[in-house]
N, C-alpha and C positions, 0 to 999 in steps of 0.2 A: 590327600588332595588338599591344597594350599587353596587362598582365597584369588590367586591370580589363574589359577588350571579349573576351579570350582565353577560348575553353570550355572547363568545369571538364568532367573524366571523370564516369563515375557512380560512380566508386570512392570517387574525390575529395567528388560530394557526398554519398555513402554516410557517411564516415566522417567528415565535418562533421558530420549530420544525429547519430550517432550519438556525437559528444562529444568523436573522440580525438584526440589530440594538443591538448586545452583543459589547461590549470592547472585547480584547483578556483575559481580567483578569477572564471577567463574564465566557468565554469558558473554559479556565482551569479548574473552579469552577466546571462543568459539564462533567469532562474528556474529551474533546478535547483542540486540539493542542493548544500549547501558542501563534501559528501567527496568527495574525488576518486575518480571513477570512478563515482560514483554515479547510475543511471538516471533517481531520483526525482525529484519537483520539489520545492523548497525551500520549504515554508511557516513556520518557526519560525525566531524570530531569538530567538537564547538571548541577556540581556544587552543588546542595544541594539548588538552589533556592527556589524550590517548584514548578517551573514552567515547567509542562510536555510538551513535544515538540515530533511531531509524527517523526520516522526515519526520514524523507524527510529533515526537517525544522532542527535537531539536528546534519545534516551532515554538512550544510552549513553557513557562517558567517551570522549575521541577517541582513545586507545589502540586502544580496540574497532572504531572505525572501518574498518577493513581488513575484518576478517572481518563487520565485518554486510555492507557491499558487496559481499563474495563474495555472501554467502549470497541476500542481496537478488535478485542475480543467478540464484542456482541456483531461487530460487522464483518466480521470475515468473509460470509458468504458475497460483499462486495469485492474483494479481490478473488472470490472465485468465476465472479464475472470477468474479470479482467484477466482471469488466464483462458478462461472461453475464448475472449473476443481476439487475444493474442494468438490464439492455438486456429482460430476457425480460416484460417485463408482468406479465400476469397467470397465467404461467406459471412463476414464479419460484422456489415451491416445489418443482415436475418439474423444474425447469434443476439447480436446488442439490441435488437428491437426484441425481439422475442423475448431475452429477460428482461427488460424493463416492460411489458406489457402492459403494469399497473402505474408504470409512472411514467407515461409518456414522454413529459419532459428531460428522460434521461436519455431516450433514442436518440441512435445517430442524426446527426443533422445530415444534410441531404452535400453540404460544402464541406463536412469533415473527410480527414485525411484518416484511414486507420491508426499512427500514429496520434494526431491530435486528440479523436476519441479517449484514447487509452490513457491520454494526460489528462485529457479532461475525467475520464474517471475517477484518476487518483487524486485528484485535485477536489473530486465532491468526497471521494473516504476522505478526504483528509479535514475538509468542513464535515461533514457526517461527525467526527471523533473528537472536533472542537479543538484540530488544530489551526485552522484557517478561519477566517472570519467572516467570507462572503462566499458564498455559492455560485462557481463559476459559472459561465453561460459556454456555449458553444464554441470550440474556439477553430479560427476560419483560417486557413492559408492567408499566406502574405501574397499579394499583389504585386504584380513590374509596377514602374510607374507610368507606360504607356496604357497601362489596361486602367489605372487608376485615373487617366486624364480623360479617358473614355469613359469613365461611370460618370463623371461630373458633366460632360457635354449634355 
């Protein structure tokens, strides 16, 4: 038995599957992020390098790099919300209220679109991880400008 017909353990494809012992070079190769360690998948190539970097990692100097991957890490249960609220239909508002129950201020606003929520989630992991700088608020559909001439009367 050669080492290419030879069975991998499940440990072995366990820790394939989840990245370790890759360089950052081997992860790019396989569409995730260019920081090492990083869970994300690489959509931004800064510059024309070649080297895809997930929103998180493309906001911040690569010094920061280290700690948004922690941090990336310690929030994950926030894009588990956001595959909730994506997955829940038409229930999406009761999925997003429900898990924020302890932080109010992250429930649906009453004017969000399900798409807008979902940004605006990713937009708070992304201040959560210290890539973004402000904590977004609610973000509201755009207006015609007849309905806009009517709020002001």
């Amino acid at each position: 038995m050669n080492a290419a017909t030879k069975p991998r353990s499940a440990r072995k494809i366990a820790e394939e599957a989840a990245g370790f012992g890759r360089t950052s070079d081997d992860r790019a190769d396989t569409g995730g992020c260019g920081a090492n360690g990083c869970p994300q998948r690489g959509s931004i190539d800064l510059g024309g390098s070649g080297r895809f970097l997930c929103a998180c990692h493309a906001m911040v100097p690569s010094e920061q790099w280290p700690a948004v991957t922690h941090a990336i890490r310690q929030h994950g249960w926030m894009l588990d919300i956001v595959r909730d609220v994506k997955a829940a239909g038409c229930e999406w508002r009761r999925t997003g209220a429900l898990a924020w129950s302890i932080e109010p201020n992250m429930a649906p606003d009453p004017r969000e679109t399900q798409a807008l929520y979902i940004a605006r989630l990713l937009q708070d992991f992304e201040f959560r991880v210290g890539a973004r700088a402000t904590k977004p608020q609610p973000l509201l559909p755009q207006r015609t400008w007849p309905a806009m001439q009517g709020a002001a009367a």
